[in-house]
C-alpha positions as CSV (number, residue, x, y, z in Angstrom):
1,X,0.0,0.0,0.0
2,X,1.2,3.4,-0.8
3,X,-0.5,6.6,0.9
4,X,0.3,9.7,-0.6
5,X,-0.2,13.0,0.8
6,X,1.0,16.7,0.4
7,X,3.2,18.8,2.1
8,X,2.1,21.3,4.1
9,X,2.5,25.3,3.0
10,X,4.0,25.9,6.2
11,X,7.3,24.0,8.0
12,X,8.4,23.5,10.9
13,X,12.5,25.2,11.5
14,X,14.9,23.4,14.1
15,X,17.8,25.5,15.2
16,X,19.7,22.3,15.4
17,X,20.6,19.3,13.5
18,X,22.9,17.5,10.7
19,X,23.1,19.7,7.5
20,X,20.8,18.1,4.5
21,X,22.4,14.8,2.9
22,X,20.8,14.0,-0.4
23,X,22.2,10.3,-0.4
24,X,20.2,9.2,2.2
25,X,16.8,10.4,1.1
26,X,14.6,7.6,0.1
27,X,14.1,7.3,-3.8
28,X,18.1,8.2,-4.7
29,X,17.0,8.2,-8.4
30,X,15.3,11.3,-8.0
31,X,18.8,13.1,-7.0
32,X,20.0,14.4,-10.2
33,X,16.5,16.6,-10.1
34,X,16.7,17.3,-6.6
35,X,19.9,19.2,-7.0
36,X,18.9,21.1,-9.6
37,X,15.0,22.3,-8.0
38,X,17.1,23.0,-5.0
39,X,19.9,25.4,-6.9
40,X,17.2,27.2,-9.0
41,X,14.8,27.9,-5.9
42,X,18.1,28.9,-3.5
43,X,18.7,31.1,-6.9
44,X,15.1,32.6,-7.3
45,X,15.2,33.2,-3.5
46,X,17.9,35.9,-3.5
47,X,16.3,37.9,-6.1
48,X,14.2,41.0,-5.0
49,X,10.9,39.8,-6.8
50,X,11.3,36.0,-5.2
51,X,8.3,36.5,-3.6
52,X,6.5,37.1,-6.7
53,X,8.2,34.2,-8.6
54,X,7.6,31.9,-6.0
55,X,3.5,32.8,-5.8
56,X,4.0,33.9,-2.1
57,X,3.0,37.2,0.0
58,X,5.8,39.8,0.6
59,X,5.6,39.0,4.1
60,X,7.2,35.6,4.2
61,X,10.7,37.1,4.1
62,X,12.3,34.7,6.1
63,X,10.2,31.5,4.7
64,X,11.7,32.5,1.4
65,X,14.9,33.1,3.3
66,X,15.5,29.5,4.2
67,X,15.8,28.6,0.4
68,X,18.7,30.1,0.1
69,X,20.1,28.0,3.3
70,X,18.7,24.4,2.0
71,X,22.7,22.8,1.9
72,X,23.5,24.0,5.3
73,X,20.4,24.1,7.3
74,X,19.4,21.5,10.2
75,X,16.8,18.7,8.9
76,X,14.5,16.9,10.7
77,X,12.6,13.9,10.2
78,X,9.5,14.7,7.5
79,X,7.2,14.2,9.8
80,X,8.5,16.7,12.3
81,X,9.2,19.1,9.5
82,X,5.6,18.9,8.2
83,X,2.8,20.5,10.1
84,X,-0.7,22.2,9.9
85,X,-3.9,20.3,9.9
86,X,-3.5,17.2,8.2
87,X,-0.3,16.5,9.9
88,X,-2.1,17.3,13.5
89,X,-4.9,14.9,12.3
90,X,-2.4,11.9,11.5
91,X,-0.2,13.0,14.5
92,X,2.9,10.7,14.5
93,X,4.0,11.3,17.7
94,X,1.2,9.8,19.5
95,X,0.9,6.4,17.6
96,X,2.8,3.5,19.1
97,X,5.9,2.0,18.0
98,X,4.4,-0.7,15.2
99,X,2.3,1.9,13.7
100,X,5.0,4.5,13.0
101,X,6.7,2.1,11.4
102,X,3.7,1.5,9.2
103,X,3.9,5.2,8.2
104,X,7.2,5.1,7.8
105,X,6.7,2.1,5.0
106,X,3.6,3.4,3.5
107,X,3.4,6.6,3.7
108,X,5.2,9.2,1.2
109,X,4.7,13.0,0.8
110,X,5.1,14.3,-2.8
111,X,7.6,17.7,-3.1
112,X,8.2,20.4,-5.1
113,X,11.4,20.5,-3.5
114,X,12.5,16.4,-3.4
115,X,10.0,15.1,-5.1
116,X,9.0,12.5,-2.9
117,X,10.1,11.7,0.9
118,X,9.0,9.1,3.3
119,X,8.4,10.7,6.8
120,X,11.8,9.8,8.3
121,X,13.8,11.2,5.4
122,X,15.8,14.6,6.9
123,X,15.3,17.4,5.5
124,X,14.8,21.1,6.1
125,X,12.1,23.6,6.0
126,X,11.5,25.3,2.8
127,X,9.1,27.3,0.9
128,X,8.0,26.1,-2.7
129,X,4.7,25.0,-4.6
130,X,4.3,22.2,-6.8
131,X,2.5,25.0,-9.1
132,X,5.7,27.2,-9.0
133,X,7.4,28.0,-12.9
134,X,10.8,27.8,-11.4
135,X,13.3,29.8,-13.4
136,X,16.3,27.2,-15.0
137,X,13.8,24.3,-14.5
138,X,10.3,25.3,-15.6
139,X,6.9,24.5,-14.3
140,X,8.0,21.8,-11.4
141,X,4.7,19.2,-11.8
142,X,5.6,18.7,-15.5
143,X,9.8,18.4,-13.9
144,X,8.8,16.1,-11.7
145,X,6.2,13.9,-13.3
146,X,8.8,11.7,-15.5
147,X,11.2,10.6,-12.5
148,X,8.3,10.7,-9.8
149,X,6.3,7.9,-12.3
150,X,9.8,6.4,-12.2
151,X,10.9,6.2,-8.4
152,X,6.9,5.5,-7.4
153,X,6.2,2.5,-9.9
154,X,7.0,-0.1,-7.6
155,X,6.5,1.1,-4.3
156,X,3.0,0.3,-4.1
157,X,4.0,-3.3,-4.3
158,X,0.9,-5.7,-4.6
159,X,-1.5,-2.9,-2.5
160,X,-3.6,0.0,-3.6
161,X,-2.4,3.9,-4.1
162,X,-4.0,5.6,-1.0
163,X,-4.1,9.3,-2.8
164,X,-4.8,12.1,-0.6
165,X,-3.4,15.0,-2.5
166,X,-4.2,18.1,-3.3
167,X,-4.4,18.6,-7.1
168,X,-1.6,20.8,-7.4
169,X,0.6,18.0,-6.3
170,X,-1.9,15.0,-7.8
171,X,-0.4,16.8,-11.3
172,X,3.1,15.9,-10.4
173,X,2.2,11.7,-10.7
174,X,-0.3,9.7,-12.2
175,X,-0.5,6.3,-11.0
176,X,-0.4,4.5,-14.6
177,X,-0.8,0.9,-16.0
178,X,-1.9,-1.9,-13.8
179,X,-1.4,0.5,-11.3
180,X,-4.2,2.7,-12.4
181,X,-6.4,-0.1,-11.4
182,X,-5.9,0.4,-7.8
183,X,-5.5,4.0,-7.1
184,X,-8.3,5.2,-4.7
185,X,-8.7,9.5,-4.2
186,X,-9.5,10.3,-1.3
187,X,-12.6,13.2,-1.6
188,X,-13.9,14.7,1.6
189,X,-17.1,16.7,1.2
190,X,-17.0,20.2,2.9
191,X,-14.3,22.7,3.3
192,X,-11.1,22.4,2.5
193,X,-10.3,22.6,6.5
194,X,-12.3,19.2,6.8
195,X,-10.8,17.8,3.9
196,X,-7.3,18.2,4.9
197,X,-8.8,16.8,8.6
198,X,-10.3,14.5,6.9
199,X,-7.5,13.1,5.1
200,X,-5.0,13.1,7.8
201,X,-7.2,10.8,9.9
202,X,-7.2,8.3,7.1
203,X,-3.8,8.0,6.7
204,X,-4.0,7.2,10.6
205,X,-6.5,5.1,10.3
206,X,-4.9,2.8,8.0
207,X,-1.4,2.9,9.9
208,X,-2.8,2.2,13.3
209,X,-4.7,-0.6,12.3
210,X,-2.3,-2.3,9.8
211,X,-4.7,-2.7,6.8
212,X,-3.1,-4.2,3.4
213,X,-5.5,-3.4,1.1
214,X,-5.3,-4.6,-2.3
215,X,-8.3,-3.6,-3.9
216,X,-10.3,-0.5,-3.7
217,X,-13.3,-2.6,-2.5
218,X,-10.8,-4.3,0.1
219,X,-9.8,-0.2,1.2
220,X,-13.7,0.7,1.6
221,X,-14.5,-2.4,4.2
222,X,-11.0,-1.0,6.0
223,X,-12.3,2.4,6.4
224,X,-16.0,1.2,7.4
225,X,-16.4,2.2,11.0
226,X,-14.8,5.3,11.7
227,X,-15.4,6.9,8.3
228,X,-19.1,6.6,6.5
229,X,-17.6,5.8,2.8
230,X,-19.2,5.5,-0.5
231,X,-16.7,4.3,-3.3
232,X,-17.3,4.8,-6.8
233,X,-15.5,3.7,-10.2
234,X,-13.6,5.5,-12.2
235,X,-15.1,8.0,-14.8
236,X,-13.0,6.6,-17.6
237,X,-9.8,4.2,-18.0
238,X,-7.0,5.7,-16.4
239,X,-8.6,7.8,-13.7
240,X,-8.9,7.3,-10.1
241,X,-11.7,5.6,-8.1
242,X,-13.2,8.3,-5.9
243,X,-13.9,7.3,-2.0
244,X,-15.7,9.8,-0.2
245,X,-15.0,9.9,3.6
246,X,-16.9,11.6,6.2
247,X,-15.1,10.8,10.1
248,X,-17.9,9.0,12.4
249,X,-18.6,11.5,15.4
């Protein structure tokens, strides 16, 4: 099983830690990109319209800031890096031992910035959108979409794709071939708020109680109990089935 989700807009900074090392991030074929997305946006950064550039409000000086520092900065796991609602919703740090180690195996976070990390990959706060046309690489879904379809092919394995992102970052991989078959989005009726909520408690869900599903049937009877869920097909071949998902009170 694979659950995908997005990063959040905003990171969390340590003051401490090891400096980013680009060898040990999960999915090393995805390095030669990597160090290019993360000269360009350290570039963009430093220019006086990087705010602009980046689709971000002139206040986020220091946000922007910490592109420029993405070689020297302290990491921290993923997990701990990541924040805002659907991070609070899965919170990792209260599950026990067998389940973080779940998320740790199943769980992966597409980036504009890496491209994809797993929750214990290290790596430090940044600022930049999947829907950012980065100067000296060019629109980063369309940069990343080759080597993401590349580095996530196989790490499904045998169980469905778990897809609970948003569609800036949906745009950056499209679960194709036999694959297709068993990619379930997550959609969460309401606002956006509740969505994200939403979203974060499935990922939780299916971590803490060790599910395997394998088909998107197989997904649905895990989720029945704490969610209400109504599954449908896809509209047309290669598009996602569509599992709506509303948390049991």
């Amino acid at each position: 099983m694979l659950i995908l989700l997005p990063p959040s807009e905003g990171k969390t900074e340590r003051r401490r830690g090891r400096p980013l090392d680009l060898e040990s991030l999960s999915f090393p074929t995805l390095s030669p990109v990597r160090e290019r997305v993360i000269d360009a946006a350290a570039a963009v950064s430093s220019r006086p319209d990087a705010h602009a550039v980046l689709g971000v409000s002139p206040n986020l000086v220091e946000e922007v800031a910490r592109n420029t520092r993405l070689r020297t900065a302290p990491t921290a796991p993923a997990g701990e890096v990541y924040s805002g609602v659907l991070y609070d919703a899965l919170d990792l740090a209260t599950l026990d031992a067998p389940s973080r180690r779940r998320a740790t195996r199943s769980v992966v976070v597409t980036s504009a910035l890496f491209g994809a990390v797993r929750l214990s990959d290290r790596i430090p706060a940044y600022r930049l959108s999947m829907a950012v046309n980065l100067p000296g690489v060019g629109p980063l879904a369309g940069a990343w979409r080759r080597p993401l379809g590349e580095a996530l092919g196989d790490a499904a394995g045998r169980g469905v794709v778990v897809d609970c992102r948003s569609s800036t970052y949906a745009a950056a991989w499209v679960p194709a071939g036999a694959l297709a078959d068993r990619w379930v989005r997550i959609e969460v009726p309401g606002a956006t708020h509740m969505a994200k909520h939403t979203r974060g408690l499935v990922a939780r869900e299916l971590v803490r109680s060790g599910a395997a599903p394998r088909t998107p049937h197989a997904l649905a009877e895990a989720l029945a109990g704490p969610f209400r869920v109504d599954l449908a097909p896809p509209a047309r071949s290669g598009r996602p089935w569509q599992l709506s998902a509303t948390a049991v009170a």
